[in-house]
N, C-alpha and C positions, 0 to 999 in steps of 0.2 A: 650774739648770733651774727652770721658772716654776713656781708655786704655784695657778695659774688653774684647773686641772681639775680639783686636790683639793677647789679655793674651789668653783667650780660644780657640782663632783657632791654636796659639804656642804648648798648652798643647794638643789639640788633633790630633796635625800632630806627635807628638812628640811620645804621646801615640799609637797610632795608627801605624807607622813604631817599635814602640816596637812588639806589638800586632804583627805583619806581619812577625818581624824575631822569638818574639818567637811559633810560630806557626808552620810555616815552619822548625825548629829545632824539634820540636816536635813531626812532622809527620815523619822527617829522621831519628830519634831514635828510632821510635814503626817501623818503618819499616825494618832499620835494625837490630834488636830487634827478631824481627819476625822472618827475609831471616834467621837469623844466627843459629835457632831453627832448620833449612834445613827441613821444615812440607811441604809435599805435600797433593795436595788433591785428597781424595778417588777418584778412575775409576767409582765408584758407586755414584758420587753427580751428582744433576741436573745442577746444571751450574759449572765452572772454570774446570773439572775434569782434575787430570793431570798435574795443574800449582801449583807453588811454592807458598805457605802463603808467600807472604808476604804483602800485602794490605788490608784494608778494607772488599773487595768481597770474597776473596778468602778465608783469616779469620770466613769469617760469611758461606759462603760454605760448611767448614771443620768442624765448627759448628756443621752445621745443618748435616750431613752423621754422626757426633758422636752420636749426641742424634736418629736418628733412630738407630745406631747399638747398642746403648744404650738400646732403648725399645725391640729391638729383645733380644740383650740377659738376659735385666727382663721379659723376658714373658709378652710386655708390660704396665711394670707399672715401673716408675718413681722411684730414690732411696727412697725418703718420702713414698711409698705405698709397698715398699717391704719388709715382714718381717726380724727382725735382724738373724734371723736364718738363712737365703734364701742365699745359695755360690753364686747367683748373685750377690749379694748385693756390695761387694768389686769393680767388674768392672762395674756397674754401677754408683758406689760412684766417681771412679777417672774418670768414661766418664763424671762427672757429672763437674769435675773439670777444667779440661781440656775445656769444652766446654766456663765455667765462664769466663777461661784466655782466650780464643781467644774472647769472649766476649766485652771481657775489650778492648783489643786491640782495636777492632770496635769504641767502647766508644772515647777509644783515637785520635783516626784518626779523628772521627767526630768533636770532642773537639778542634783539633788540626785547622782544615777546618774553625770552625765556628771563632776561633783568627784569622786567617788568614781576614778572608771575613769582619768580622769586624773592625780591623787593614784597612781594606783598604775604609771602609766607613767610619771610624774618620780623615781618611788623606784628602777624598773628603769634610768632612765635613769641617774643620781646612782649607782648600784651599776654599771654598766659605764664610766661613768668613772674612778670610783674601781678597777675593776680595770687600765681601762688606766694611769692614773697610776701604780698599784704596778710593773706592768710596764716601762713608761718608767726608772721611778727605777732598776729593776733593770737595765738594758740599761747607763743610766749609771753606774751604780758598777760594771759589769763581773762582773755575778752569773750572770748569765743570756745566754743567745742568743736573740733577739727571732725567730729565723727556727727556732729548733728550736721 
C-alpha cells in the first residue's frame, strides 16, 4: 500500500501549523507597528473615532477621515487632478501618502488572517488524511470493515 497520503497529510499538517504561527506573528508585528506610530482617529471619522490605530478598522478609519480632509483641502480634487502650481498640492500629496501606508497595513492584517485561516484548513486537511490512511491500512491488514 502507497505511503503518499501519510507523506501529504505530514506535509500539510506541518505546513499548515507553519502557516498559523507565521501568520499570527505577522499580524502582532503590523500591529505593533502601527500602536507604536501612537495614530489616533480623527473625532470627525464615521466609525472607531477616538481609538488608537492600531488594527485593521481602525487603520482603514483613519484612512478614510484623510482622504476627505484630503479633498477638502484640494478644493476636491485628488493629487493627479491638481495643478503642479496649486500650494495644495504638497498636503494632499503626503494625505495621499499616508493614507497608502495605513492602506498597506489593512493589506497586511488581511494577508496575515487569510495564513492564519489557511494554516488551519491544511492541518484539518493533513488530519483527515491521516484518518483516512489509518483506515485504509486497517481495511488491508483485515482489521476492520471499511463499510461498517
Amino acid at each position: 500500500m502507497t505511503k503518499l497520503p501519510r507523506i501529504v497529510a505530514i506535509v500539510s499538517i506541518v505546513a499548515g501549523a507553519i502557516m498559523i504561527v507565521l501568520g499570527v506573528v505577522t499580524y502582532y508585528v503590523v500591529h505593533r507597528e502601527l500602536a507604536d506610530e501612537h495614530i489616533v482617529v480623527s473625532q470627525d471619522a464615521q466609525h472607531n473615532a477616538g481609538k488608537d490605530v492600531e488594527g485593521p478598522f481602525t487603520a482603514y478609519s483613519q484612512a478614510m477621515v484623510i482622504k476627505s480632509h484630503a479633498l477638502e483641502a484640494g478644493g476636491g480634487k485628488t493629487y493627479a487632478q491638481l495643478p503642479q502650481d496649486d500650494p495644495a498640492r504638497q498636503t494632499v500629496m503626503t494625505a495621499s501618502f499616508l493614507r497608502a501606508s495605513l492602506f498597506t497595513s489593512v493589506v497586511s492584517f488581511g494577508v496575515a488572517a487569510m495564513a492564519g485561516g489557511l494554516g488551519i484548513v491544511l492541518l484539518l486537511i493533513g488530519w483527515a488524511l491521516l484518518s483516512v490512511a489509518r483506515a485504509l491500512r486497517a481495511v488491508a491488514a483485515g482489521t476492520t470493515d471499511l463499510a461498517a
